[in-house]
C-alpha positions in Angstrom: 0.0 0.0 0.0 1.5 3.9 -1.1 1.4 6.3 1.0 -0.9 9.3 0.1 1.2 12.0 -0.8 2.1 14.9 1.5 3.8 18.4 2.3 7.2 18.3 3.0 9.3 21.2 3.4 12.6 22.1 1.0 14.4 24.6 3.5 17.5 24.3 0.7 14.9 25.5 -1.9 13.4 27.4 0.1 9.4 26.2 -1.0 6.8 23.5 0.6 6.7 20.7 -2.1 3.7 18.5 -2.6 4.2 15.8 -5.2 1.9 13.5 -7.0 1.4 11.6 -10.5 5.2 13.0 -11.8 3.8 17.1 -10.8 5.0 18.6 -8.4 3.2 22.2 -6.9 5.3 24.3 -4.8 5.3 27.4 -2.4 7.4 29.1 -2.2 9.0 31.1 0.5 11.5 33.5 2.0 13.2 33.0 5.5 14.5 36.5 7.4 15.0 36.0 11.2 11.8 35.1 12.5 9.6 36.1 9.8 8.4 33.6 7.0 6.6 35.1 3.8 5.1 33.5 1.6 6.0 35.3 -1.6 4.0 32.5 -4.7 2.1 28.7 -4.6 2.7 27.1 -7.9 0.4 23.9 -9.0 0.5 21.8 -12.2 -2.6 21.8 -14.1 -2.7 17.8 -13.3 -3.1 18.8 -9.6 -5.6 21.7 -9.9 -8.6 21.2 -7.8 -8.1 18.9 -5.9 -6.9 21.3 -2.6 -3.3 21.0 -3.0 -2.8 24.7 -2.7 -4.4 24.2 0.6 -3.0 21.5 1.5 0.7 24.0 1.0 -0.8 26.4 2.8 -1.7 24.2 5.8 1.2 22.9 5.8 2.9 26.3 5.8 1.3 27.7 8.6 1.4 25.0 10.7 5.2 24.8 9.7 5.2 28.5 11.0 3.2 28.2 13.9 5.8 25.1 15.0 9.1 27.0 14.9 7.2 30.5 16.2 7.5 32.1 12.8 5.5 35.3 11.9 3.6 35.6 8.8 3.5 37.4 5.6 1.3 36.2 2.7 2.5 37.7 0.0 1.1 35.6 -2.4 -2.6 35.5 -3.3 -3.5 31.8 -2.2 -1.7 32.3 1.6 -3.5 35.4 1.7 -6.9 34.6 0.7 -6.6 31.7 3.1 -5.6 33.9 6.4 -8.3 36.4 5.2 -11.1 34.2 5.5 -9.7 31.7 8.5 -9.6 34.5 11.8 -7.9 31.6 13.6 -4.8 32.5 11.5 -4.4 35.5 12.2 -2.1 35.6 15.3 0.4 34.5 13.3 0.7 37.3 11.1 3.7 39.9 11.3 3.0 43.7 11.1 3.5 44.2 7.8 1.3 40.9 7.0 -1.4 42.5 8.9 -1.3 45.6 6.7 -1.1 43.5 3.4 -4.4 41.6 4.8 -6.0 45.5 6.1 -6.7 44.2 9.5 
């Protein structure tokens, strides 16, 4: 039996990396001190809608939430996430609070 495929993190590549069926969808990230952002979440046509950019932006967040990172969502898909999910939103850095306009 396979396991189902997951997130993993690429620190060397700085990106989360979900692979399945040869694709692989990505987001990607940039590190500075104790601030994550998330600056773009790439998926394959072959993985479109089937939740994989959540699944990255789980991931992500919980990645953050583990090592006590703060937040900046950059990129479209983190952001629309944190907008809509309140429970998120402690884990946002200043400047990711002014990108969302809370």
């Amino acid at each position: 039996m396979t396991t189902p495929p997951s997130v993993q993190d690429n620190p060397s590549k700085h990106r989360f990396e979900f692979a399945s069926q040869g694709e692989r969808a990505v987001a990607i990230y940039t590190l500075s001190g104790d601030v994550i952002t998330f600056v773009h979440t790439l998926v394959p046509e072959a993985l479109q809608g089937q939740g994989v950019a959540r699944q990255l932006v789980l991931a992500g967040l919980a990645s953050a939430r583990e090592r006590g990172l703060r937040v900046v969502p950059r990129c479209p898909v983190f952001a629309a996430y944190m907008r809509s999910h309140p429970e998120t939103h402690d884990l946002l850095a200043d400047e990711g609070r002014t990108l969302l306009g809370l």
